[in-house]
N, C-alpha and C positions, 0 to 999 in steps of 0.2 A: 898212128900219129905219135902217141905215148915215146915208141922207140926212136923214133924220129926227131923228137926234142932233145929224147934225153943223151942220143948220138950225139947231138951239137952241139949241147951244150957241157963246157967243160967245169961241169961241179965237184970236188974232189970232196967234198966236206957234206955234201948230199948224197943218199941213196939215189935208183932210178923210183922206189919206189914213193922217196917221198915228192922226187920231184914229179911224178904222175900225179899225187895227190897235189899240188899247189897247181897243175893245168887243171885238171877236174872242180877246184876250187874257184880257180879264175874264169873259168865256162859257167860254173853256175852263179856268182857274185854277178854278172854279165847280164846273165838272162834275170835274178831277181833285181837288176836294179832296172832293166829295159819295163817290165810287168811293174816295178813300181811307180815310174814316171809316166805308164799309159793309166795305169790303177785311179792313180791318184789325178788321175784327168789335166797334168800340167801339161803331157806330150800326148800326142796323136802315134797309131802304131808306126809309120816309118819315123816319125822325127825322135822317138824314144828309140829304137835300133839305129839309127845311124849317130843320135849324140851320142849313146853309152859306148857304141865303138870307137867310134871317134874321140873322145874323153879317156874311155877306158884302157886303151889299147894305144894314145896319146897320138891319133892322127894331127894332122897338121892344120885343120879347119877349125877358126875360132865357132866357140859353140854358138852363138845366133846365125854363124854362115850355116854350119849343118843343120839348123831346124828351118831356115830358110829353102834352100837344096829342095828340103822332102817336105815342104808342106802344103803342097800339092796334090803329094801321093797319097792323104787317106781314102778311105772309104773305096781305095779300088780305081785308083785315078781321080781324084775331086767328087768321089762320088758316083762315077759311072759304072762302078762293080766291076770292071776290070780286073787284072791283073792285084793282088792284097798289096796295099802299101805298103805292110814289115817286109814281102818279097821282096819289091821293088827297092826299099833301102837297103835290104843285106845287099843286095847287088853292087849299088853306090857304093859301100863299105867298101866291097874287095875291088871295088876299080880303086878306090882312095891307098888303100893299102898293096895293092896287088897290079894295079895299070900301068899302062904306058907313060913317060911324063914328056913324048914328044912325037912324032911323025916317025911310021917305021912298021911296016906287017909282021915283022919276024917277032916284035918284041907284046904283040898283044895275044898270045897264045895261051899264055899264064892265065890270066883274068877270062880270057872265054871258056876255059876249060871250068873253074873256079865257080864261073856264072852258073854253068848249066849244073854243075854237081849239086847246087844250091837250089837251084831250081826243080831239078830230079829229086831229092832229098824232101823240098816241100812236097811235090805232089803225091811220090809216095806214102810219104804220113797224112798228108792231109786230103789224099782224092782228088784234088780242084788246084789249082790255082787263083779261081776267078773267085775273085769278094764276095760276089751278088751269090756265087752259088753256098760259097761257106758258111753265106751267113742267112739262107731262105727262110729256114725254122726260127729266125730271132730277133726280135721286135727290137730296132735300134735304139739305142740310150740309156737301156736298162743295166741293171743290174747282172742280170744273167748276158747279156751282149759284150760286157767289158771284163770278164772274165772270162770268157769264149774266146776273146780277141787279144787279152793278155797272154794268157798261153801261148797262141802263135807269134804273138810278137817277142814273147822269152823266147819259144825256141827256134824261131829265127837265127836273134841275136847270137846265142849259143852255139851255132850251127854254123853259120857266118863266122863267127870267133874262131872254132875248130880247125874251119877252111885256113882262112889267115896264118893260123900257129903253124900248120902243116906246112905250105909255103915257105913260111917267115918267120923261123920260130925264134930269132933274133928280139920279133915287136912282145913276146914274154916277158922279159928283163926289162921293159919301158912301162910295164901294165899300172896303173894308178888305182893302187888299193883303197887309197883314202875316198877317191869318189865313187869307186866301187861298193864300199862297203858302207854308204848312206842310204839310209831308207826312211824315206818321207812319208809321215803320218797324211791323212786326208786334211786335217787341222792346217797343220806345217807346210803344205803344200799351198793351202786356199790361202795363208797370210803371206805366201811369196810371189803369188799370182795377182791380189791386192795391193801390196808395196810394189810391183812394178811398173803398176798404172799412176802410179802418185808421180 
């Protein structure tokens, strides 16, 4: 992928290798801001992967549509251990970035290819795809269950991102460092989840 951007993109004033180091930057700003917004309990894991890509990467969905979208999918579909909700939004992501925007078989080949690599990618790392089974050993809500599920939900997002850039590595040049590179204390979190009940 690395050679792939750095083909594209016409930087004369850049190395390849520094611009390999600002993709591997931007994938992991990505994944620690997806793990801080599931961490700090203000997102659920698909609504933290599909806003920080969608944010990050400057999809076109106001951000309460994208936590709307996927907030359905935790816990494995609403809870029925199904399919892991960060799977289920990376997907979302690359239709957002990667889909069709109209009626036409030829043009949704991109995104099905994209889907399954995502897909294949999780089960190879993680064995399962199903919630209920990833998560058998671990008593929901704790402490050790949100940092089990942070993980997958960073490398999700991560993963998701990589897909994207390779496709599109155009949406690079758009990435929003400033909200990438915030990271919410558990404090700072709980007074902005407070102030938006008021």
């Amino acid at each position: 992928m690395k050679a792939c951007v750095a083909q594209l993109f016409d930087l004369p004033d850049k190395g390849n290798d520094i611009l390999n180091q600002d993709i591997e930057t931007l994938l992991y700003k990505i994944r620690l801001r997806t793990e801080n917004l599931f961490m700090t309990r203000q997102l659920m894991c698909s609504e933290a992967v599909l806003t920080v890509l969608n944010q990050g990467l400057k999809g076109e969905l106001p951000p309460e549509i994208a936590v709307r979208i996927t907030s359905g999918l935790p816990e494995g579909l609403g809870g029925s251990g199904c399919t892991c909700g960060a799977l289920t939004a990376g997907v979302i992501a690359l239709g957002l970035f990667l889909g069709r925007n109209g009626p036409g078989i030829l043009n949704s080949r991109k995104v099905y290819v994209a889907s399954k690599e995502l897909h294949d990618y999780f089960k190879l790392h993680f064995d399962t795809t199903c919630c209920r089974v990833l998560t058998k050993n671990i008593e929901v809500g704790t402490k050790h269950h949100f940092q089990f599920c942070a993980r997958h939900t960073g490398e999700i997002a991560e993963q998701a991102a990589r897909i994207i850039l390779e496709r599109k590595p155009e949406v690079f040049e758009q990435a929003d460092w400033a909200y990438l590179n915030k990271i919410d204390s558990k404090i700072k979190a709980r007074i902005k989840q407070i102030s938006s009940k008021l």
